[in-house]
C-alpha positions, -999 to 999 in steps of 0.1 A, spaced: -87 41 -248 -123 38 -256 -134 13 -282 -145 24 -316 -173 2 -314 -187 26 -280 -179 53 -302 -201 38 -327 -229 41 -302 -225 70 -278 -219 105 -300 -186 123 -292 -204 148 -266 -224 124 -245 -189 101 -247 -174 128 -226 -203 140 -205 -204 102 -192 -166 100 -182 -168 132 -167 -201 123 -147 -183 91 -139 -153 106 -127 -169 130 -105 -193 108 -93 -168 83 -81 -152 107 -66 -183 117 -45 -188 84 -36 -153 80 -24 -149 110 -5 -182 119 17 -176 72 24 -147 77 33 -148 112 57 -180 98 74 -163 72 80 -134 82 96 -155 112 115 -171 85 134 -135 59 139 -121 93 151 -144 100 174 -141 62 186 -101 68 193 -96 48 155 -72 55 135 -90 74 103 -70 52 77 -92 22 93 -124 44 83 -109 49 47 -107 10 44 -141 3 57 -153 30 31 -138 10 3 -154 -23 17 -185 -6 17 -188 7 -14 -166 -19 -31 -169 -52 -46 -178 -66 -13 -205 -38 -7 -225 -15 -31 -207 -19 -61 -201 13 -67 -165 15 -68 -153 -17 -85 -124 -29 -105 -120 -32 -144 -122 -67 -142 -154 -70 -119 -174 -46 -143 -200 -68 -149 -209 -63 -108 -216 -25 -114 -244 -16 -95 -274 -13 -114 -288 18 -103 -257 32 -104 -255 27 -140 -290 37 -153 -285 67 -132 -253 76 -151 -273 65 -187 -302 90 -177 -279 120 -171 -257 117 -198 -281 104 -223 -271 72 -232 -277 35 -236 -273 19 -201 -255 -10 -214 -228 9 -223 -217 26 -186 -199 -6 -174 -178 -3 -205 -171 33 -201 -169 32 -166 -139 3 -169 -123 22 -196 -116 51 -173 -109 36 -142 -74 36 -148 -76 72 -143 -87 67 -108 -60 45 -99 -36 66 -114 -44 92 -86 -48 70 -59 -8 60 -72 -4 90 -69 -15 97 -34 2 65 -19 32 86 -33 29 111 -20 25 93 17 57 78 9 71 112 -2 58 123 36 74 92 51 110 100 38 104 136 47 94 132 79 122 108 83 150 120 108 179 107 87 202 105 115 182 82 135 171 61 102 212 59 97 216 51 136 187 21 134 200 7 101 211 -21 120 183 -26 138 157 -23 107 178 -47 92 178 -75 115 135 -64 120 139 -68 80 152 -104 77 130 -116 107 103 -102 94 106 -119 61 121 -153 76 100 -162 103 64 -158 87 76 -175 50 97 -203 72 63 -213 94 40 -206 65 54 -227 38 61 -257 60 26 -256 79 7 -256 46 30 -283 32 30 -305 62 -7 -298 81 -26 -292 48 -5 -310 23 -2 -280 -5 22 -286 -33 57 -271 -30 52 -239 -51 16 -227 -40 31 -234 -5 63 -213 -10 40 -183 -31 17 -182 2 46 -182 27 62 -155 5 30 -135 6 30 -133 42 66 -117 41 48 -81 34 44 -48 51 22 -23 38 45 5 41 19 28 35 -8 17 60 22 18 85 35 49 79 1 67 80 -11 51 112 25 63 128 20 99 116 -17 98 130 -2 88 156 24 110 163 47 83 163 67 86 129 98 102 144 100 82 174 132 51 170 102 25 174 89 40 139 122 48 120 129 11 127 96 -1 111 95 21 80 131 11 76 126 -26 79 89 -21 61 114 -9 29 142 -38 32 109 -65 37 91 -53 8 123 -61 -19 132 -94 -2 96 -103 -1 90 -95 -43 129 -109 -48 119 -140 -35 81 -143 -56 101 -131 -87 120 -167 -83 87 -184 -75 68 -172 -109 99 -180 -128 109 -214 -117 69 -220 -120 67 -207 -153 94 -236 -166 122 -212 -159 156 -219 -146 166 -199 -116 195 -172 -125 209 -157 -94 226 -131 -120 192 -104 -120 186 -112 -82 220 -102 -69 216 -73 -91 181 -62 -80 196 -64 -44 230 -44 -52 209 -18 -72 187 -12 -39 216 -11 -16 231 13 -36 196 33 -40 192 37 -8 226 46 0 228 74 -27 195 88 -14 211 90 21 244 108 4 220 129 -16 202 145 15 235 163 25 245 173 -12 216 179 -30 191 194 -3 211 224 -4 211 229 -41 177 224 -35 174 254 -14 196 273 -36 172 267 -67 139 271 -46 149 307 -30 156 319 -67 119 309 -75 90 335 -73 59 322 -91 31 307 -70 34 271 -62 72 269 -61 76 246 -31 50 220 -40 56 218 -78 99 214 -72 92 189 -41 72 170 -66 97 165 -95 122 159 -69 90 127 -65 89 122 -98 128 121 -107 131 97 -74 105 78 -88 121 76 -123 153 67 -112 142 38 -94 119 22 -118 151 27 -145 170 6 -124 141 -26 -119 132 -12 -85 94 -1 -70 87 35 -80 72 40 -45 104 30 -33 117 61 -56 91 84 -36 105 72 -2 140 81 -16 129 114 -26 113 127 5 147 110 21 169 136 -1 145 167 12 150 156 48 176 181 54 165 211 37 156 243 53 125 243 33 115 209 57 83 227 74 70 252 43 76 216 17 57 193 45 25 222 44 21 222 12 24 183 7 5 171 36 -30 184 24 -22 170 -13 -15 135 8 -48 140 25 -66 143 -4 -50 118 -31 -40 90 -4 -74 86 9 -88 75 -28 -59 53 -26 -66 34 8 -107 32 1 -94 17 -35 -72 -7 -14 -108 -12 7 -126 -17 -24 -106 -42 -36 -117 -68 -8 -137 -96 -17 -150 -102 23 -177 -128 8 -149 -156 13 -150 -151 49 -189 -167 50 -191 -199 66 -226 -210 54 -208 -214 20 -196 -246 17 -167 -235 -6 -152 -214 22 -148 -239 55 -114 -250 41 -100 -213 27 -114 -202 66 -92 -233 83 -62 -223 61 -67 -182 65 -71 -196 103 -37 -205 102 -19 -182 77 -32 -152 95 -21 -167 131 12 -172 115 13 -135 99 8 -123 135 32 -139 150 59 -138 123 61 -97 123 51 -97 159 83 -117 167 103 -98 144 99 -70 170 124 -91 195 150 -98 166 175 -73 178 195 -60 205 201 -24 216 210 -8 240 183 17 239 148 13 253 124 2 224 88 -6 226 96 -38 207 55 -47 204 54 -12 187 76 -26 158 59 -55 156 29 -40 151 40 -20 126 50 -44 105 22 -63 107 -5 -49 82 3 -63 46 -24 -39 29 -20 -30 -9 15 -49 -6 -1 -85 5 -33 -75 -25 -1 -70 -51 13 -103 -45 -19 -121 -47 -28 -107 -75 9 -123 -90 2 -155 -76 -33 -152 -91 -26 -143 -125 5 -168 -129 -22 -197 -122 -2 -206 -86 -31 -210 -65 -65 -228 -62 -95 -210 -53 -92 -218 -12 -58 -208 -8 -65 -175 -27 -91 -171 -6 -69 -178 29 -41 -154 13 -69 -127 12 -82 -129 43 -48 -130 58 -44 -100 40 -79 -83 52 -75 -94 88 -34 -80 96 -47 -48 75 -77 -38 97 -62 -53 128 -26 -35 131 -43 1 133 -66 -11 166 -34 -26 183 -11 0 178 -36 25 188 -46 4 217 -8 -2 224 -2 35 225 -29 55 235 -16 65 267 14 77 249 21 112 251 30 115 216 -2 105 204 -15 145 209 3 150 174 -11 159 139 -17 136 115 9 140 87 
């Protein structure tokens, strides 16, 4: 909400002509970054989604300032700001306060667009081989989570001597998969359907809950609380039984679906019911203490088997396009890259300790990828790849362990680049691993 005391200043009509220059300005910005970008990664056999991220770097907090969080307003580029105070006719102190106020607004449709990509994800999920690799995702899951906390929280305790709770917060951040990055990378890739990448996105769900179950005990035991094993039994029952319901749900409810959509006849039918079946799934899972994206994974899950598959994935796909590219250059923008200069003093130990966090985040999902047996051949450096970039997931947690007061300024700093390095890395291995795949002629999702 805007203050009264902008009101005060700006009159009613150029209040609105600045949020709406804003807003379409950002969006400019955002989009022509972000398509050059990926014109020229394409060309280079990149995957696009790593041009997306370098867009958001670039135009970021660690670039032109152009795109920058609430709480970095004061970085707002200059230029950017008189330029928006000459068109609309107002003072130019008062843009950054504008342009914070209605950034929300921009984050609410990148949420929307990583939504959407999960929406894809469960949709594109062939539910008898997610079913059939349950096992398998599971064990990727629990290695995944195990090995990188395990090494991370002893190395830091007993190479670099960090306390017990920052220790355990940075080993837990490591425990991340940006489900998200993954899954677009696969369906660039072609590679989405394949048993290699049902086992990651499965495994990429399971690792995300164990990884916030296990910072949810860190911030309360060091906020002075007492550990209660009652809520986390029950967050992990109420996701078992989530996910099992959306499984049921795919055979039951995907032909009432069908039922209810072949009765409709205004324009827009398939996209606007595919997306409350989103937002219910969404609903639903944030009434029960659980991720909403995991709601929009479930609810592309329950579509899986309708007849409607092909006509629901048309419509979606450009909408995911669109809206999940101003997600991944806000993801991009986000990135502070300043900590990874050696000529600042301030950064040698954060680089030693990012050094080693982000060898250990490597190996840890890498390894994971060799956790399970099978019978079945399995490009097991595939899953490890895939479960390797921590993206928005890995910025989330740090932001918890950031606002709770956990960590010092160096070990934020390793925790970030940990975070920078797996997200921009992953895409060039798993592209290098498969680009003589045959698969790889597919369409992007």
């Amino acid at each position: 909400m805007i203050s009264s005391t902008l009101i005060m200043e700006v009159s009613n009509h150029n209040l609105e002509v600045t949020e709406t220059l804003i807003s379409v300005i950002r969006f400019l910005i955002i989009f022509l970054a972000a398509r050059t970008l990926a014109e020229i990664l394409v060309r280079l056999r990149l995957p696009t989604i790593l041009g997306e991220l370098l867009a958001g770097v670039l135009v970021g907090s660690s670039g032109l300032h152009l795109i920058v969080p609430p709480e970095t307003q004061s970085q707002l580029n200059n230029t950017f700001s008189n330029l928006i105070a000459y068109l609309a006719s107002v003072p130019s102190t008062s843009v950054p306060q504008i342009y914070s106020e209605t950034f929300p607004i921009l984050q609410g449709v990148a949420t929307l667009g990583l939504y959407a990509l999960l929406f894809v994800t469960g949709l594109e999920s062939e539910l008898d081989e997610l079913v059939a690799v349950g096992m398998e995702a599971f064990t990727v899951a629990i290695a995944g989570v195990l090995i990188p906390f395990a090494l991370g929280t002893l190395g830091l305790m007993g190479i670099f001597h960090v306390e017990l709770i920052p220790a355990v917060f940075a080993g837990a951040s490591m425990t991340a998969t940006s489900i998200g990055i993954t899954a677009s990378v696969f369906g660039e890739l072609g590679y989405l359907k394949t048993r290699e990448g049902q086992i990651v996105i499965g495994a990429a769900v399971l690792d995300d809950i164990m990884g916030i179950i296990i910072l949810a005990v860190v911030v309360a035991i060091s906020g002075g609380g007492m550990f209660n094993p009652g809520p986390i039994l029950q967050l992990i029952a109420a996701a078992a039984i989530f996910v099992v319901t959306a499984i049921g749900l795919s055979r039951t409810a995907a032909p009432i679906f069908d039922w209810i959509l072949d009765r409709l006849k205004a324009p827009g039918e398939v996209v606007v019911a595919s997306f409350l079946v989103l937002s219910f799934s969404c609903f639903a899972a944030t009434a029960i203490g659980l991720e909403a994206a995991l709601g929009a994974f479930a609810g592309g899950l329950i579509l899986s088997s309708s007849k409607h598959i092909h006509s629901i994935r048309e419509r979606v796909a450009p909408l995911v396009s669109l809206f999940a590219t101003i997600f991944f250059v806000l993801v991009g923008a986000g990135m502070d890259i300043s900590v990874i200069n050696p000529m600042n003093p301030e950064n040698r130990s954060g680089l030693v300790v990012a050094a080693f966090l982000f060898f250990v985040a490597v190996i840890g999902k890498v390894a994971a990828g060799w956790s399970f047996f099978s019978n079945k051949p399995t490009k097991r450096l595939v899953v490890g790849l895939g479960m390797m970039p921590r993206g928005e997931v890995g910025l989330i947690f740090l932001g918890l362990g950031t606002s709770a007061g956990l960590l010092t300024p160096s070990l934020e700093a390793a925790i970030l680049l940990m975070v920078i390095g797996t997200t921009f890395l992953a895409p060039i291995l798993l592209r290098t691993v498969l680009k003589d795949d045959q698969r790889n002629i597919s369409s992007p999702i």
